[in-house]
N, C-alpha and C positions, 0 to 999 in steps of 0.2 A: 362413702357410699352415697350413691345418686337418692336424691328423694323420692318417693312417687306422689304424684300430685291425683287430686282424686277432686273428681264431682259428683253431690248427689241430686240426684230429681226423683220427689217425693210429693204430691201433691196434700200429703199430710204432714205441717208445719210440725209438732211434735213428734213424731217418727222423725220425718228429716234432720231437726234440731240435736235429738239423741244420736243417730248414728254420726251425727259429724261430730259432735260431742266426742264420740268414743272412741275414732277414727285419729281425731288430731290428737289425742293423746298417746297415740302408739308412734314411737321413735322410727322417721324414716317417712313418714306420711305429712303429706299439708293439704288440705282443701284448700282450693281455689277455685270451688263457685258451687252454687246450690240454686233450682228450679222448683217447679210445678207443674211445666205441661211436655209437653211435645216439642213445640215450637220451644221453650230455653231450653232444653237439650239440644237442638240442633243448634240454636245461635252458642250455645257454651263450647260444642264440640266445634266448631266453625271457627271462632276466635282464640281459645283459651288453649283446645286439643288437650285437656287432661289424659294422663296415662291410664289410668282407670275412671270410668263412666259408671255410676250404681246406678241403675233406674228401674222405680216398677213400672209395671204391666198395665196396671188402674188407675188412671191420671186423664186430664183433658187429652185429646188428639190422640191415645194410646199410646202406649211406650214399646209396642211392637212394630208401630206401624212410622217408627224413630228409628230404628235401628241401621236400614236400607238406606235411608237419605243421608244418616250419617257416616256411614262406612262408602256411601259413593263419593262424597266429600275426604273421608280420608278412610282410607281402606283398610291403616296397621291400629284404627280407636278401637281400644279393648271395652267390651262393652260387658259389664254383670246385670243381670235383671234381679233387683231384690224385693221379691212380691211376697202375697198368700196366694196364687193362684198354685194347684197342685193339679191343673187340666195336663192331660196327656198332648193336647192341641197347641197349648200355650207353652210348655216346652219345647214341643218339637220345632216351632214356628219361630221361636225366638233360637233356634242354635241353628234353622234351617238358614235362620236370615243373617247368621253371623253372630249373634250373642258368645262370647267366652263361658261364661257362667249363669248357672240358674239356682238363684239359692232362695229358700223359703224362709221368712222374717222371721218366724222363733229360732234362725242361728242365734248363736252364743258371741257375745263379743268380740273372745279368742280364735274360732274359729272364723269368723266373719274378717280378721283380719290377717290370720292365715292366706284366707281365699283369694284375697286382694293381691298379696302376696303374690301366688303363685298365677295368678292372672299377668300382674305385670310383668313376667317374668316369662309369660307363654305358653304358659299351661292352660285347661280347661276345667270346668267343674261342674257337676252337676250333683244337688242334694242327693245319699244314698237311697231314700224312700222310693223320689223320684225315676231314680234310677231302672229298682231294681221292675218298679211300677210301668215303665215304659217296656223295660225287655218282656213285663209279660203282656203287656198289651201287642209286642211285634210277633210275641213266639204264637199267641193265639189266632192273630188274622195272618200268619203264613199262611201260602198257599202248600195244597198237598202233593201237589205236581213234584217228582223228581228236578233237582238242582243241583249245576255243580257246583264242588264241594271248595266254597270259594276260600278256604285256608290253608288248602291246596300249596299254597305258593310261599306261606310262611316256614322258616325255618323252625328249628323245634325248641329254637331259647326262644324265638319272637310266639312261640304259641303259650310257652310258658309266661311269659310276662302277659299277654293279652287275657289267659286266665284268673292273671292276680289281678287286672284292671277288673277285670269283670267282676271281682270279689270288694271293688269297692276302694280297691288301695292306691296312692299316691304313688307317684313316680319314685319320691323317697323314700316310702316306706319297700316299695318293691325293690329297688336298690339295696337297703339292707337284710331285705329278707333274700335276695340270692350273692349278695356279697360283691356287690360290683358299683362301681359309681355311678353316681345319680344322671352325670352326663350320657352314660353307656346306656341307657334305660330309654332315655330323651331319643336315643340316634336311633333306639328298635324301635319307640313307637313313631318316629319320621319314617321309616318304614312296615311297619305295618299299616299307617294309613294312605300309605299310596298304594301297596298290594291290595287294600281293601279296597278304594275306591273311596273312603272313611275319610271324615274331615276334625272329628272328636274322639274322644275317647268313649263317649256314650254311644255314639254309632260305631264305634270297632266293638262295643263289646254287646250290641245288638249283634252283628254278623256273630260271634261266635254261638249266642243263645238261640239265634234262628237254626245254626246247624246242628247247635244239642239236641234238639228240641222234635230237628225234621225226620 
């Protein structure tokens, strides 16, 4: 099994110390570089290209305003942001700019290296509080104006899986809960984000709550 190599940028030495602490000790992972601003994120993704990128948000030069210059330098860097920021702005802004994941630092070490996991791997993540916090901040500033009805165009397995997304579930666990492989799951939500116009899983399953909602 290929390793995944992992960077973190923390401008807090003891944070950063423990998570790489706890990172290199899960089978399948190596760190190979750790920052503090902006600028060693970009020069770490520039030279090194780790498969996973962890960065917070509150650091010199900002870890959002990182994300762009690194992904125009290489466009497939998986980028996680692991903050306390729980802003509706600083979510969206970070997965608008390309972020893979947004995980808030009281994860658990287990899941924190789950996440990583399914990052590298090509998945997306967004903490569930967060989540369910954004759909209602999108379902309340909808407009009242009639809309078509943009899931329209989904089949009724791909409406069915985009409802388990929306409940917070994992491509795996959705997998087992309608009895199909995890690959099968992967190919509807490749499809449903191109019927939606949807680039995450957090934006496909905004589209379905604006439509419950309107």
């Amino acid at each position: 099994m290929a390793r995944i190599s992992i960077a973190v940028i923390d401008d807090h030495p003891l944070f950063r110390e423990g998570v790489m602490r706890i990172l290199s000790e899960v089978p399948g992972f190596e760190i190979v570089a750790e920052g503090g601003t902006r600028d060693d994120a970009l020069k770490i993704c520039a030279t090194l290209r780790p498969d996973v990128l962890l960065m917070d948000i509150s650091m010199p030069g900002g870890g959002l305003n990182a994300i762009q210059p690194i992904l125009e330098t290489n466009p497939a860097q998986k980028i996680v942001m692991l903050t306390v920021s729980e802003g509706s702005d600083d979510v969206m802004g970070a997965l608008s700019k390309g972020a893979k994941a947004y995980v808030l630092k009281g994860v658990g070490s287990r899941a924190l290296a789950d996440i990583v996991r399914s990052v590298a791997a090509g998945e997306t993540y967004v903490s569930p509080t967060l989540s369910a916090r954004l759909l209602s901040d999108m379902s309340s500033s909808a407009t009242a104006s009639p809309q078509p009805n943009p899931l329209a165009d989904l089949t009724s397995r791909e409406q069915e899986v985009l409802n388990l997304v929306a409940e917070g579930l994992s491509n795996k666990r959705i997998a087992l809960r309608l009895g199909v492989h995890e690959k099968t799951i992967k190919q509807h939500m490749t499809h449903i984000f191109a019927k939606l116009g949807t680039s995450n899983r957090t934006e496909a399953a905004m589209v379905l709550r604006n439509v419950m909602t309107a």
